[in-house]
C-alpha positions as CSV (number, residue, x, y, z in Angstrom):
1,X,4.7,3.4,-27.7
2,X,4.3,2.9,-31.5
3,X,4.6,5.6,-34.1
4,X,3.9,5.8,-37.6
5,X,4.5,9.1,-39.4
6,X,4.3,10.2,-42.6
7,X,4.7,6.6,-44.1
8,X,5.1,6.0,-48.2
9,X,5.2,2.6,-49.7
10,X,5.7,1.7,-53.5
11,X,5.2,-1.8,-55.4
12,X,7.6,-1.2,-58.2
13,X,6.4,2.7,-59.9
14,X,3.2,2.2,-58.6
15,X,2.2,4.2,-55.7
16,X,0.3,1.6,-52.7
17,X,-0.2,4.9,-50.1
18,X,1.5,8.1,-48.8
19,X,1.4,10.3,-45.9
20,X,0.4,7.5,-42.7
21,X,0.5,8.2,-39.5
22,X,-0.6,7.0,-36.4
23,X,-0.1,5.8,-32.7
24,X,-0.8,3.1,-30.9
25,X,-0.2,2.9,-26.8
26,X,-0.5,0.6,-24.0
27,X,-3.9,-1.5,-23.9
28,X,-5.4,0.0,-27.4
29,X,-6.1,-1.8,-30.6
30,X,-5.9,0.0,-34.4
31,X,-8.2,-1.9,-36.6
32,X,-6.4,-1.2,-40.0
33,X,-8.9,-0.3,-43.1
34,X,-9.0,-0.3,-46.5
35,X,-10.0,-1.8,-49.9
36,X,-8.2,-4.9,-51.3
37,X,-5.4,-4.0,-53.2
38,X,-4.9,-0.6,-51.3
39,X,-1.4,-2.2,-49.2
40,X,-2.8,-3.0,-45.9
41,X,-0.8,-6.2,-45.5
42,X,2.4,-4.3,-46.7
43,X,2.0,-1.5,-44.2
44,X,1.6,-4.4,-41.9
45,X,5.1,-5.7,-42.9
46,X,6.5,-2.5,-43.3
47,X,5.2,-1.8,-39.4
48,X,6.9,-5.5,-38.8
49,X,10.5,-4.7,-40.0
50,X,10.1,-6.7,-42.8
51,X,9.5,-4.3,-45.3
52,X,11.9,-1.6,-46.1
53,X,10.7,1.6,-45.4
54,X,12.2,4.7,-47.9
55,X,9.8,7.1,-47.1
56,X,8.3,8.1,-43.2
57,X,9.2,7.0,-39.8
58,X,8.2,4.1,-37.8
59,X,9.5,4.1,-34.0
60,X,9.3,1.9,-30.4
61,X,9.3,3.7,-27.6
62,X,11.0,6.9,-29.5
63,X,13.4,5.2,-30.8
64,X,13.4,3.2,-34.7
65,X,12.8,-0.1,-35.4
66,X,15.7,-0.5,-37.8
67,X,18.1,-2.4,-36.0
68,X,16.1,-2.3,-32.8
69,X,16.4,-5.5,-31.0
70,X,14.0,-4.6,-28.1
71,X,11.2,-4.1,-30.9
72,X,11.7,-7.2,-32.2
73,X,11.4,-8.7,-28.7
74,X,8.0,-6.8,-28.5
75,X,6.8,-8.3,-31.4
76,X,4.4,-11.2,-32.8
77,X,3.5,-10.9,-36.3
78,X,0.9,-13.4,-37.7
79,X,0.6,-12.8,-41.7
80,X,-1.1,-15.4,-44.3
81,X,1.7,-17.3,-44.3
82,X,1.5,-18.7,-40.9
83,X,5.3,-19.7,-40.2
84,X,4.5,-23.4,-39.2
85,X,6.9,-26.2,-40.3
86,X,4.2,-29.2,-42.1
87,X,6.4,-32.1,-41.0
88,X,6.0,-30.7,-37.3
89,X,3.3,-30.8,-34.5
90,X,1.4,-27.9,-33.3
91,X,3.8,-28.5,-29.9
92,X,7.0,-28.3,-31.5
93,X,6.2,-25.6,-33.5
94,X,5.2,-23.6,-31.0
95,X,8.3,-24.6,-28.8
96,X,10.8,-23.7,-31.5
97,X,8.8,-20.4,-32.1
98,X,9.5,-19.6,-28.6
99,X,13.1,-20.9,-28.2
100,X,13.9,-18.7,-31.3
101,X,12.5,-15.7,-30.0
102,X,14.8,-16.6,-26.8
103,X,12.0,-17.4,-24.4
104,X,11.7,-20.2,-22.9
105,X,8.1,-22.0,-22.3
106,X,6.6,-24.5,-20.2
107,X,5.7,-27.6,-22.3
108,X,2.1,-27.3,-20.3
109,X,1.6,-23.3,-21.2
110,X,1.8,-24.9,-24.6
111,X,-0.6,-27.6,-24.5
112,X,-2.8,-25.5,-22.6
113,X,-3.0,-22.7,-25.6
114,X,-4.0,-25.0,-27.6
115,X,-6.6,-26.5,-25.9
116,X,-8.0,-22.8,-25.3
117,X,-8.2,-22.5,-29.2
118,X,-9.9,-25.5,-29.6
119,X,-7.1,-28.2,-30.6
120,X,-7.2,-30.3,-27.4
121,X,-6.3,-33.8,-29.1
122,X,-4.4,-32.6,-32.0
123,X,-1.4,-31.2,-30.4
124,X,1.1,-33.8,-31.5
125,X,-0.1,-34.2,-35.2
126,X,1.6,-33.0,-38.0
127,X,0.7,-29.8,-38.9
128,X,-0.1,-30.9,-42.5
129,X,-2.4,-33.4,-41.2
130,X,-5.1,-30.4,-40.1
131,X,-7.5,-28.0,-41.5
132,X,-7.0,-24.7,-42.6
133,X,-8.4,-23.3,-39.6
134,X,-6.9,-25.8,-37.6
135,X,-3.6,-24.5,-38.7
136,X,-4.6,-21.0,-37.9
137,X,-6.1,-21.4,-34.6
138,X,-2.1,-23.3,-34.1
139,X,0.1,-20.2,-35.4
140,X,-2.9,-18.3,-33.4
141,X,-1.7,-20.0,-30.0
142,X,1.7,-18.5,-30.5
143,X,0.0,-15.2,-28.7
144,X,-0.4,-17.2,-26.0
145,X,2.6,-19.0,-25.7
146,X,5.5,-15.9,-26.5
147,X,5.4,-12.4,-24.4
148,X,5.2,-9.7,-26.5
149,X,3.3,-6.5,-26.2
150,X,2.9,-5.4,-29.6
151,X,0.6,-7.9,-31.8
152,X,0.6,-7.3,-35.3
153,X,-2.0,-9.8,-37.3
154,X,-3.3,-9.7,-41.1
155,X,-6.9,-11.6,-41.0
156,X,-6.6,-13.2,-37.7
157,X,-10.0,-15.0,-38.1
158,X,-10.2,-15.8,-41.5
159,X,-10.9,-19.7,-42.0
160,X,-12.1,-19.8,-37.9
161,X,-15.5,-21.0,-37.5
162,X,-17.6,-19.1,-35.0
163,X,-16.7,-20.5,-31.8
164,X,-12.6,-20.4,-32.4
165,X,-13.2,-16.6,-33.4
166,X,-14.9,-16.3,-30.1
167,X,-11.6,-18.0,-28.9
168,X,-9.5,-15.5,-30.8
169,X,-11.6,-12.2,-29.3
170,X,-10.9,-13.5,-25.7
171,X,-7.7,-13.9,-26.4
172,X,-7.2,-10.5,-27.7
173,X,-9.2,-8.9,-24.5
174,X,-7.3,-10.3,-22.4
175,X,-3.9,-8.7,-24.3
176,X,-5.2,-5.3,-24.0
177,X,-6.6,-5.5,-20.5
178,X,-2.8,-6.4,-19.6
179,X,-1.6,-3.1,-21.4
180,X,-0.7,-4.8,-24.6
181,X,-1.3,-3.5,-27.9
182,X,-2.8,-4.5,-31.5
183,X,-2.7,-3.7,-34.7
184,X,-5.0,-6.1,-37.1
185,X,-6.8,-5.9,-40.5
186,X,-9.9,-7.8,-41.1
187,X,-12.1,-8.4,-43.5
188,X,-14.5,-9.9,-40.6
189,X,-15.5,-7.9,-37.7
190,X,-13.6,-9.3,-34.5
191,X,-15.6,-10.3,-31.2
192,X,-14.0,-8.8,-29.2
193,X,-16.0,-7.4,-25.8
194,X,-13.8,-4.4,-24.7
195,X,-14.9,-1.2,-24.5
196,X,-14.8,1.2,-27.9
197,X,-12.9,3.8,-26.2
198,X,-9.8,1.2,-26.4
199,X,-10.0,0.7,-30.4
200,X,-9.6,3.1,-32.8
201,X,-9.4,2.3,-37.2
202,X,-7.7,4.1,-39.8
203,X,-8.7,4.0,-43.3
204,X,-5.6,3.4,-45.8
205,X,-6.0,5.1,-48.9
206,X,-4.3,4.8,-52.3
């Protein structure tokens, strides 16, 4: 349902990568390689919408994402900046993440993701109040909270101790089991217990 073909991006005259290309389909995960510095997280964006694309194609369902409303509806991107207003609680964030994507969720879905990711108790605090990984493991919840089949997420677990990535790798099972999709770059192996024939990596090279 996702292709990639022949994708360039550029940072200024510097070349990042050329010539990508790849598909992803209902209930398969891409784990996205490469060395730091190579443009991962910009492919990601690129993948996203948020990144202008100039060279290559990137397409939903055969048609492209520029301009494509039913992508975006398809879509959760996580990226390093997690999207979480400080002044706000876990709960409203996620509520206003949902009410701007125009769905509407159930205030006990919501307190219920959270709990699964390990925040039972913390729900209502200000967002600046927690951890790093207690702020991840909150932008995290949004996957459980929005439908969306395509899941897009730069370093997922990064900052999660070993029991919330445990969390996380459940979470993502589940997604694919359903049909849904991911596309993820890691510097940490994810636990993930599905079978091997459902993920795939490419190696993104400069």
């Amino acid at each position: 349902m996702l292709s990639v073909n022949d994708l360039s991006c550029h940072r200024g005259e510097r070349r990042l990568f050329s010539g990508v290309g790849f598909q992803l389909k209902a209930g398969t995960c891409l784990y996205l390689e490469g060395d730091n510095g190579v443009g991962k997280t910009s492919l990601l964006r690129q993948v996203s919408g948020l990144l202008p694309v100039s060279v290559g194609q990137i397409s939903w369902c055969g048609k492209p994402i520029a301009d494509n409303e039913f992508f975006r509806k398809q879509l959760i991107y996580l990226g390093h900046n997690l999207a979480m207003k400080d002044d706000l609680s876990a709960m409203e964030n996620l509520q206003i993440d949902a009410a701007i994507a125009g769905q509407a969720v159930d205030p006990d879905k919501v307190l219920s993701a959270l709990k699964s990711l390990g925040l039972k108790g913390r729900e209502h605090l200000p967002i600046r109040v927690l951890s790093q990984g207690q702020k991840r493991r909150a932008a995290l919840a949004r996957l459980l909270t929005r439908q969306a089949s395509l899941w897009i997420l730069d370093e997922p677990v990064v900052a999660l101790d070993v029991p919330a990535q445990a969390a996380v790798g459940r979470v993502l099972k589940a997604h694919l089991e359903k049909g849904g999709m991911v596309l993820f770059t890691s510097h940490q192996p994810l636990p993930m217990a599905i079978p091997s024939a459902s993920i795939t990596s490419y190696r993104l090279q400069g």
